[in-house]
C-alpha positions in Angstrom: 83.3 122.8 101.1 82.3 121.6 97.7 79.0 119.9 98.8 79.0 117.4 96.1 82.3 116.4 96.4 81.7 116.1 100.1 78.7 114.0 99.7 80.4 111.9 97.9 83.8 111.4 100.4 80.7 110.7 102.8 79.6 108.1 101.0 82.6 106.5 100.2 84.3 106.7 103.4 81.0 104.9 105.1 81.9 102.1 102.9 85.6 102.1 102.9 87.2 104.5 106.0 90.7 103.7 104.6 92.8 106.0 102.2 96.1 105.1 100.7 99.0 107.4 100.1 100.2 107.3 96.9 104.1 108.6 96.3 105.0 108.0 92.5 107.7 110.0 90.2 106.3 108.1 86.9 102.7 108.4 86.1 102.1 105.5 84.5 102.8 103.3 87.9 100.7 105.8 89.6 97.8 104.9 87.3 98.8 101.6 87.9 98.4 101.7 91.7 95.5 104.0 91.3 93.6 101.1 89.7 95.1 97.9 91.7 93.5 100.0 95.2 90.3 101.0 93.0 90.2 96.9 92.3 90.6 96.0 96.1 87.6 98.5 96.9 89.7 101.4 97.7 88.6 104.9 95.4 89.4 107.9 97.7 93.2 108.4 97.0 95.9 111.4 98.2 98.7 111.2 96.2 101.4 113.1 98.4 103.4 115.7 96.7 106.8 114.7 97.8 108.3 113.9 94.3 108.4 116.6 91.4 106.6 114.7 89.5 103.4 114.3 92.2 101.3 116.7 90.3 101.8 115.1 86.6 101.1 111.5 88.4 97.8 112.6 90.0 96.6 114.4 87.1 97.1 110.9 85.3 94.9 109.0 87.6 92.5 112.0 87.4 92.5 111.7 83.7 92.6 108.1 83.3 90.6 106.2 85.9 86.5 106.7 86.6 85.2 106.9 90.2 88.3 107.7 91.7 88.0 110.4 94.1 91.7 112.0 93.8 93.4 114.4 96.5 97.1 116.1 96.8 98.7 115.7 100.3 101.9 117.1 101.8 100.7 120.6 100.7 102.8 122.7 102.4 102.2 126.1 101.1 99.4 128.5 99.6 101.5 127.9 96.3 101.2 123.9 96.7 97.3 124.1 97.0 97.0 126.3 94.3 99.2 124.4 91.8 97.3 121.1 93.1 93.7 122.5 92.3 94.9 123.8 89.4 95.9 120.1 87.9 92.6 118.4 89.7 92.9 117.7 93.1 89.7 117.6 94.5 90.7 117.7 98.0 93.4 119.1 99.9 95.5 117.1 103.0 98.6 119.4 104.7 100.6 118.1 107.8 99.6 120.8 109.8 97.1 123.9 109.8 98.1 127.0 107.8 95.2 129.8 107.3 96.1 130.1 104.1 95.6 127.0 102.7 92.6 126.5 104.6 91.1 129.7 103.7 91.8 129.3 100.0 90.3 125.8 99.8 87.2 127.4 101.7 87.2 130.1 98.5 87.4 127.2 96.1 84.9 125.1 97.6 87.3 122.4 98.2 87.3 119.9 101.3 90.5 120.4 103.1 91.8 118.6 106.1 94.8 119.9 107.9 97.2 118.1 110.1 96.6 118.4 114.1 98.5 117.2 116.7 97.5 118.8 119.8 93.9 120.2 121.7 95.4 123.9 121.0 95.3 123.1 116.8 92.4 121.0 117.3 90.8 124.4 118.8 92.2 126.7 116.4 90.8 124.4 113.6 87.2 124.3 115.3 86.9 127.8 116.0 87.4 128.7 112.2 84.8 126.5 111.1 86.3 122.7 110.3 84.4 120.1 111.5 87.0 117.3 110.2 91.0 117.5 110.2 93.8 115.2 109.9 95.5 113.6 112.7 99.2 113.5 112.0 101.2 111.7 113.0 98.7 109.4 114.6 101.2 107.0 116.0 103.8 109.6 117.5 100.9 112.2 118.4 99.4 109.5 121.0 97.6 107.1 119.0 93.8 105.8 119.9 94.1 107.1 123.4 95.0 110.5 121.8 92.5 110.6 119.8 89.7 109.3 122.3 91.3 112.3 124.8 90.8 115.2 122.0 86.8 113.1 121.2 85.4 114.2 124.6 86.5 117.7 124.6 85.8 118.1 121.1 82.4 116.4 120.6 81.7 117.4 117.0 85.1 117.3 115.6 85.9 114.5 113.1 89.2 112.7 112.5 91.5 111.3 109.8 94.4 109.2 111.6 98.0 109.2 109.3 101.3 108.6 110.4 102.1 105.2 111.9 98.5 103.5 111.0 98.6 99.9 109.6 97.0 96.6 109.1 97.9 95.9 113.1 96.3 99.0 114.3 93.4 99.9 111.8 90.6 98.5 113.7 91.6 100.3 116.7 91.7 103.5 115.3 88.1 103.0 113.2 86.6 101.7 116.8 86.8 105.6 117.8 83.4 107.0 116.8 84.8 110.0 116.0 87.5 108.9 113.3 85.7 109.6 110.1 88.4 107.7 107.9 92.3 106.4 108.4 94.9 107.2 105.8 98.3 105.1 105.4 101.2 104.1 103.0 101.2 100.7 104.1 98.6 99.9 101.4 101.3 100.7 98.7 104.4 99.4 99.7 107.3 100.7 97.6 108.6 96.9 97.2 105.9 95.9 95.7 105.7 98.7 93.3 109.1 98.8 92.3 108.6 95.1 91.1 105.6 95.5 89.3 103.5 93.3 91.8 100.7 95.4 91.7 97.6 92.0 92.7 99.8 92.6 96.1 98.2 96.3 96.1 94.9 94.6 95.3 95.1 92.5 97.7 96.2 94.9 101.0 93.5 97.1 99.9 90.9 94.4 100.1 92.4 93.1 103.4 92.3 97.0 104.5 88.4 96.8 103.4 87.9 93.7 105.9 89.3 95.2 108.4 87.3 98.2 107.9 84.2 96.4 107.9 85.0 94.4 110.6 85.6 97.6 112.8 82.7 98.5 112.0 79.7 96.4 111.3 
């Protein structure tokens, strides 16, 4: 893992644990979005690859924005991590654990953080050296009590909740010591985009911040 980038999603998640998906097909609303989370005090972003124009969005808000950190999600294949490093991304975020991906990222240096659902991926993940993976879909997969099941077994293993995490349910998810940070697309709602109403952006992300702190104090 790149240490510096590293230290820095260490920093930044001990101030804000919360990071918002970001699904755009026109690069100048991605920027858009990109700064109305920065402006609520969100700045570690994953822009999901799920349009074909993901890659061309996220090296926008790599190109135009300062002090974002900027990751590709939904990266599905060895091909898809590649193609995403090789436009910026300076972290990685797949729905589940592939080798490949993992191992590649590992060569680059790259913080990478795999979907896991179950103790037996939770244990493959651990035994090839990750201390921190995603936890997808959070909701679906078993939510807090899920997560606090997989905590005892798995004492140093960290955790990034997605799928199903919100505004109700944040709290609960950052009161589990082991949940390093929570990610969600409830912080850009496609309503809200669509119209342009991006001080509604601003504004989940600072409520998302609150919550955060309030979690934890």
């Amino acid at each position: 893992m790149n240490n510096n980038t590293a230290t820095i999603l260490e920093a930044k998640f001990a101030a804000a644990p919360v990071v918002p998906l970001i699904e755009a097909s026109d690069p100048a609303v991605a920027v858009a979005t990109a700064k109305a989370l920065q402006a609520g005090g969100l700045d570690v972003l994953e822009v999901v690859l799920r349009t074909d124009a993901a890659l061309d969005c996220m090296a926008a808000i790599i190109a135009e924005t300062e002090g974002i950190v900027v990751g590709a999600g939904t990266i599905l294949t060895l091909d898809d991590a590649r193609a995403a490093v090789a436009r910026g991304a300076q972290f990685i975020v797949s729905p589940g654990l592939i080798y490949a991906v993992v191992n590649f990222c590992k060569d680059n240096d790259l913080p990478v953080f795999p979907g896991t659902m179950t103790p037996g991926e939770v244990q493959q993940a651990h035994c090839i050296g990750l201390g921190t993976v995603k936890f997808f879909p959070a909701k679906l997969a078993g939510g807090v009590p899920m997560l606090k099941a997989l905590s005892s077994v798995f004492r140093d293993m960290r955790f990034m909740p997605t799928g199903g995490v919100s505004a109700d349910n944040l709290g609960e998810f950052l009161a589990v010591p082991s949940v390093i940070a929570c990610g969600g697309s409830w912080l850009t709602p496609k309503a809200a985009i669509d119209a342009g109403d991006y001080d509604a952006i601003t504004k989940l992300a600072r409520e998302a911040v609150a919550l955060a702190r309030a979690a934890r104090p």
